[in-house]
PLY file of the C-alpha trace (Angstrom):
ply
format ascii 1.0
element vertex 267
property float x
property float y
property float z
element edge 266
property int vertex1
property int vertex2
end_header
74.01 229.71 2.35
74.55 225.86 2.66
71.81 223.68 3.81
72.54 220.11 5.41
70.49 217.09 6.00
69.22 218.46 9.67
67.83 221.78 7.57
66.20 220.35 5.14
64.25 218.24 7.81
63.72 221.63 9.40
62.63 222.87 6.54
60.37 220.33 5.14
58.60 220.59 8.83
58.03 224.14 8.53
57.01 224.01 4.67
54.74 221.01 5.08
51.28 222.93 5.93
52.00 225.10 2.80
51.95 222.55 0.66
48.62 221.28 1.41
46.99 223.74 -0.48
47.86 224.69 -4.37
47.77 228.52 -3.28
50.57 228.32 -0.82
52.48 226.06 -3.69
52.36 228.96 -6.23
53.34 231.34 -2.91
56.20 229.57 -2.24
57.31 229.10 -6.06
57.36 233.22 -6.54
59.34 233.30 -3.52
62.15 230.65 -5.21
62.14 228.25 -3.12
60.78 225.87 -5.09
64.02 224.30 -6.13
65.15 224.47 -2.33
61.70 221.95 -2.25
63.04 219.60 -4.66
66.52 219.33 -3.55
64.69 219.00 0.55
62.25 216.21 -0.87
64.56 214.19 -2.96
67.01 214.50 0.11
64.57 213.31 2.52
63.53 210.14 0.35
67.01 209.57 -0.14
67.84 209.42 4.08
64.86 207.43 4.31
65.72 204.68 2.27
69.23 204.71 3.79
67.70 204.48 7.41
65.54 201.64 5.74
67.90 199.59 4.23
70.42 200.11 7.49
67.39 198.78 9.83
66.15 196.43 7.97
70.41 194.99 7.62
70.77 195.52 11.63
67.57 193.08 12.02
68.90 190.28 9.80
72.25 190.26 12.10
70.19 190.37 14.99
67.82 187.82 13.77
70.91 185.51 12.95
72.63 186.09 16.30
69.93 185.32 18.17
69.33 182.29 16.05
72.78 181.17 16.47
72.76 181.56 20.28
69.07 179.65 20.11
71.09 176.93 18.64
74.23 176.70 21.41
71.35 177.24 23.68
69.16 173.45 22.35
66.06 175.42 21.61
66.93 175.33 17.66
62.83 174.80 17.30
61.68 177.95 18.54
64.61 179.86 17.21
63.40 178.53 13.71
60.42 179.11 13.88
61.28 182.99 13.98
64.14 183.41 12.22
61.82 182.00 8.72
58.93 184.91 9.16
61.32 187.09 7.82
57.58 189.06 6.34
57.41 191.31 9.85
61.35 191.40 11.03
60.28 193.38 13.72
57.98 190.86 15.05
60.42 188.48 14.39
63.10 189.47 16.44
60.69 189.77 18.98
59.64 186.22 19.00
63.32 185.48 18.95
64.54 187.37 21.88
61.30 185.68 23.97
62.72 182.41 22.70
66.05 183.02 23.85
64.94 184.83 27.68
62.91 181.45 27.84
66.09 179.34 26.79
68.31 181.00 29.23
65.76 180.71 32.09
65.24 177.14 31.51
69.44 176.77 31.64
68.98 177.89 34.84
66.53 175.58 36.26
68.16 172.62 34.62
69.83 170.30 37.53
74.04 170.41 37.33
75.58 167.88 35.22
77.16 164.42 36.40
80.34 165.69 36.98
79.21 168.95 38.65
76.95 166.15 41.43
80.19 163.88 41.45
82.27 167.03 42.84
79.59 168.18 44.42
79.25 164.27 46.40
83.75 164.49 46.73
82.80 167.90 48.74
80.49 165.69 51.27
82.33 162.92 51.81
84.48 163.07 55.51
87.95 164.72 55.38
90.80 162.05 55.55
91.92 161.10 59.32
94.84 162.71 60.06
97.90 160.65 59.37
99.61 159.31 62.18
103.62 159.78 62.38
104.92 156.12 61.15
105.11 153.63 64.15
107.81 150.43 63.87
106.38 147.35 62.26
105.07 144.65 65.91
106.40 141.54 63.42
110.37 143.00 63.95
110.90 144.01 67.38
114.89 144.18 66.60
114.11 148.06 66.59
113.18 148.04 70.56
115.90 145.84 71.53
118.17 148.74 72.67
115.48 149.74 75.24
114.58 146.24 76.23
118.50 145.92 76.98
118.77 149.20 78.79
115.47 148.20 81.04
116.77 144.65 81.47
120.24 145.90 82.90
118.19 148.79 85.30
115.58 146.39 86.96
117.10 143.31 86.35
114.52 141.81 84.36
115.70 139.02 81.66
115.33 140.31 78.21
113.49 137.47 76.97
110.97 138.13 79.21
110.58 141.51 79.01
110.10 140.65 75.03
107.60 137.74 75.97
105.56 140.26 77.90
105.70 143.41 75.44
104.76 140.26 72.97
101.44 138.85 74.21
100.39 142.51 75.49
101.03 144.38 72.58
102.48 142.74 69.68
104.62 145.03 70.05
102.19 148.05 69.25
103.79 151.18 70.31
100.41 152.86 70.16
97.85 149.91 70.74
95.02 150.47 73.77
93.08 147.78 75.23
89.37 147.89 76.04
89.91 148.86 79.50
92.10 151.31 78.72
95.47 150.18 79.02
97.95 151.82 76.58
101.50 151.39 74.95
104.28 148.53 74.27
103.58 146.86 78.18
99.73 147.93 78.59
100.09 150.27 81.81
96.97 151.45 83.09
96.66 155.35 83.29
96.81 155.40 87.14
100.01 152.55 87.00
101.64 154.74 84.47
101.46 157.69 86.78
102.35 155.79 89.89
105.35 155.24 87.79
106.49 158.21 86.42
105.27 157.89 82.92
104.10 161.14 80.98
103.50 159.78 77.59
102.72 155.57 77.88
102.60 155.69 73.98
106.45 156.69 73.93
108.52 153.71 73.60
111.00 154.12 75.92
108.69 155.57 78.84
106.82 152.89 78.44
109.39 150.06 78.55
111.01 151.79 81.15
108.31 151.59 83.47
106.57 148.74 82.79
110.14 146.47 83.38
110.51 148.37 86.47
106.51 147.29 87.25
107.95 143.61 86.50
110.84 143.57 88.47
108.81 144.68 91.55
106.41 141.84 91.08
109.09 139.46 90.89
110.69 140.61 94.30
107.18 140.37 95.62
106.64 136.99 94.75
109.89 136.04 95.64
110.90 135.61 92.04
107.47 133.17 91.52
106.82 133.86 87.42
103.80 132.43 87.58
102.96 134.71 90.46
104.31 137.99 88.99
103.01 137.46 85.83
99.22 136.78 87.13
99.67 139.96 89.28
100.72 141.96 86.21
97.67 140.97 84.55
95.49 141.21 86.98
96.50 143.39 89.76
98.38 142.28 92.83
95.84 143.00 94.83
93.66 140.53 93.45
96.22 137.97 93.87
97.43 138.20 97.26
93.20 137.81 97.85
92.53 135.46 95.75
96.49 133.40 94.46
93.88 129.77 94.38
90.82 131.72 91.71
92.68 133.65 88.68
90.06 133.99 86.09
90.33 132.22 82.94
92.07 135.12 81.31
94.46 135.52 83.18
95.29 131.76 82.85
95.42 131.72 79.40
97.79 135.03 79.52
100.48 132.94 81.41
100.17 130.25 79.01
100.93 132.85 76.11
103.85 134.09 78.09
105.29 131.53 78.94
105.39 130.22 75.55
107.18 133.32 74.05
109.67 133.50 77.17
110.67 130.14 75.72
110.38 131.29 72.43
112.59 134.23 72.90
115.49 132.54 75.37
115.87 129.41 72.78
0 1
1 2
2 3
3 4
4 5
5 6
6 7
7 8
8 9
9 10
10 11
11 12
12 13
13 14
14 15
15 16
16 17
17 18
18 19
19 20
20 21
21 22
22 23
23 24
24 25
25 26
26 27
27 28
28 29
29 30
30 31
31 32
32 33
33 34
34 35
35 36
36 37
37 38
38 39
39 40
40 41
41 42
42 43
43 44
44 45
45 46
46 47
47 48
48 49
49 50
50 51
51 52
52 53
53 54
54 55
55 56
56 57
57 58
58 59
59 60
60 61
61 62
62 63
63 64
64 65
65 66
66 67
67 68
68 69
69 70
70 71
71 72
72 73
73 74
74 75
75 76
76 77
77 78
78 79
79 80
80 81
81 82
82 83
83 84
84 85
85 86
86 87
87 88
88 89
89 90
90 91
91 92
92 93
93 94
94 95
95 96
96 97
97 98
98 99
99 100
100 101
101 102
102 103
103 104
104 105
105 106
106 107
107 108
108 109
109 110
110 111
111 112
112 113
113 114
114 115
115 116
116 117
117 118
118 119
119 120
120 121
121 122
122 123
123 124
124 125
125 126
126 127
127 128
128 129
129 130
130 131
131 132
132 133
133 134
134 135
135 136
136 137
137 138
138 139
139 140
140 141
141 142
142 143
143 144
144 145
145 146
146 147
147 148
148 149
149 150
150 151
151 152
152 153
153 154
154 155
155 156
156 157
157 158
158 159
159 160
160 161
161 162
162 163
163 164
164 165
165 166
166 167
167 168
168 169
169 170
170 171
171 172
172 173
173 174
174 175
175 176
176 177
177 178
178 179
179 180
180 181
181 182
182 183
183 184
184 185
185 186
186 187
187 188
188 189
189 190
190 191
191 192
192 193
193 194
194 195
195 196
196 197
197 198
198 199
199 200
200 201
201 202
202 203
203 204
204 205
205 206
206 207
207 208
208 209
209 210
210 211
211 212
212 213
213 214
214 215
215 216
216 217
217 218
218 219
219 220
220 221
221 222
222 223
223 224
224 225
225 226
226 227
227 228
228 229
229 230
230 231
231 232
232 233
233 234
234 235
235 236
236 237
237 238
238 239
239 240
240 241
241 242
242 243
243 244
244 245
245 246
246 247
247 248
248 249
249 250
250 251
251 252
252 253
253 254
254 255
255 256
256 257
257 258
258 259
259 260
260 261
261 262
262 263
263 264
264 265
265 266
């Protein structure tokens, strides 16, 4: 019959009010099993010392770990505190793992870093306007000439002054829009630009197209008058024919500006 460490537990258990008494000793000796005693006690002691010594090695890694994460963590005051009462390790790595809760919950409330705020201000800041398709430069109009030629043989309009015009309206903006709304190369008005045909007044060609063909009318109005044509272009025939003796300063000033180009551009 063998007996193991969970037997002689048993047995110890179930011997243990026997041996309280010196009658029940000398019982149990007659019996033999006093030498099964022995061998159970000396057993016992022995387990116990092993649990002891394996607890007591299990708390000093514990109590080292923690320490070591108490560290990475900036509290190393608290964590040393415990780790040196090393008298009651079971307190110890008590105090230790209250340390280190109260560490980690202080992590938490802790604001983000600078460069955590700086990415979090990139996230705020406006998206990037979407990026127009490339337009031609207004200081080299060599790139509209072939439309300026194919409007100027259509409506025969000169090509110098369909250049002045385009000049002093739009420097040659493809996509510029005035303050009262005019749009494009020639600055047609949304309703002019429909009277005309026009679906898009920000596409080159539409836009040439139609506002050469606006010209040439004027100028068969006025009986080929410049000065005439060119106030009515700027501000509205309608306001000419009333009042040909009162153009507003601005429109004065636009057939200086004109004029000056149409020279420019026929020298």
């Amino acid at each position: 019959m063998s007996i193991n460490g969970t037997d002689n537990l048993s047995l110890l258990a179930s011997l243990a009010p026997l041996r309280q008494s010196s009658g029940n000793r000398e019982v149990l000796r007659e019996r033999g099993f006093s030498d099964q005693l022995d061998r159970a006690t000396s057993a016992e002691s022995h387990e116990t010392a092993t649990s002891e010594k394996a607890r007591a090695t299990a708390e000093s890694l514990t109590l080292q770990m923690l320490q070591t994460s108490l560290s990475l963590a900036g509290d190393d005051q608290a964590g040393s505190t415990a780790f040196h009462s090393l008298d009651n390790p079971l307190s110890s790595t008590s105090a230790l793992m209250q340390a280190y809760r109260a560490s980690m919950a202080e992590s938490a409330d802790r604001p983000a870093s600078t460069s955590s705020l700086e990415i979090s201000q990139l996230d705020d800041l406006p998206a990037a306007p979407p990026r127009r398709e490339s337009t031609p430069s207004s200081r080299n109009s060599d790139w509209l000439d072939p439309i300026i030629d194919k409007a100027s043989r259509r409506y025969g309009v000169d090509t110098s002054l369909i250049k002045a015009v385009i000049k002093a309206e739009s420097n040659f903006n493809p996509q510029a829009v005035s303050h009262a709304g005019a749009r494009g190369l020639m600055q047609l008005m949304p309703a002019t630009a429909r009277s005309l045909g026009v679906n898009d007044s920000f596409d080159p060609e539409q836009n040439v197209m139609a506002g050469t063909r606006f010209l040439g009318d004027l100028l068969q109005r006025y009986n080929g008058d410049l000065d005439s044509a060119l106030a009515a272009y700027n501000w509205g025939p309608g306001n000419v024919d009333k009042r040909p003796d009162r153009l507003p300063r601005e429109t004065r000033d636009y057939l200086v500006k004109v004029k000056q180009h149409y020279t420019s551009y026929s020298a």
